[in-house]
C-alpha positions, 0 to 999 in steps of 0.5 A: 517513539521513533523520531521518523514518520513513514507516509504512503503515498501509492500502491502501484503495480506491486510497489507500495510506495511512501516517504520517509521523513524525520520529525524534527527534520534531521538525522542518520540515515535510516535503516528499515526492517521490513518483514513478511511472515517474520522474513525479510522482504528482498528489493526495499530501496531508499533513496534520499530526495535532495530536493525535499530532504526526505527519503523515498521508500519503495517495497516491492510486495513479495509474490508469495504474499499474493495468495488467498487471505489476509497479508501484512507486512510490517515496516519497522525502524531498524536500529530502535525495532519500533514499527512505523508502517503496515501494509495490510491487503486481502486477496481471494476466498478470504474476500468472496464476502467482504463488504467492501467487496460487495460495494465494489461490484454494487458500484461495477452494477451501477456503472454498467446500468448507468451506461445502459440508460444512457444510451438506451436514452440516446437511441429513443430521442 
């Protein structure tokens, strides 16, 4: 078992975004391996928080796993190869019939038909 505990934190305009701490609150530097379709992701940058003696990771998602279907990059510990993280995510056709995808647009509904009463409630006072 890996002594380094990675926690998300965001995804944000294409950046997963996460912490990166040791369990018992110290050692060497981390090194990640992180891989889409078993090649390396480009651009993962690690940066030592002083202040909160963790490490921030920021992995940019690759543009060519922005594509219909479902993606998984892997994040691992480099020098032991045990995987501490995956970011999964689905995009496209593959979605068309998901159900978390249906309860989005059945809430998107709800919203636009709450809207809708509230101001149909406003004009006939």
């Amino acid at each position: 078992m890996s002594p380094m505990v990675l926690t998300k934190t965001r995804l944000f305009e294409g950046i997963w975004e996460g912490v990166l701490r040791y369990e018992n609150d110290s050692g060497p530097d981390p090194k990640l391996d992180v891989t889409f379709q078993d090649k390396p992701v480009k651009g993962v940058d690690l940066t030592f928080l002083e202040k909160d003696q963790v490490w921030a990771v920021r992995i940019p998602l690759p543009p060519e796993s922005l594509s219909d279907g479902v993606h998984t990059i892997l994040v691992s510990d480099a020098s032991s190869g045990e995987r501490l993280d995956k970011i999964t995510f689905i995009a496209g056709e593959a979605l068309a019939d998901d159900l978390r995808a249906e309860l989005d647009l059945l809430r998107a509904e709800l919203d636009m038909l709450k809207r809708a009463f509230r101001r149909h409630c406003v004009e006939t006072m």
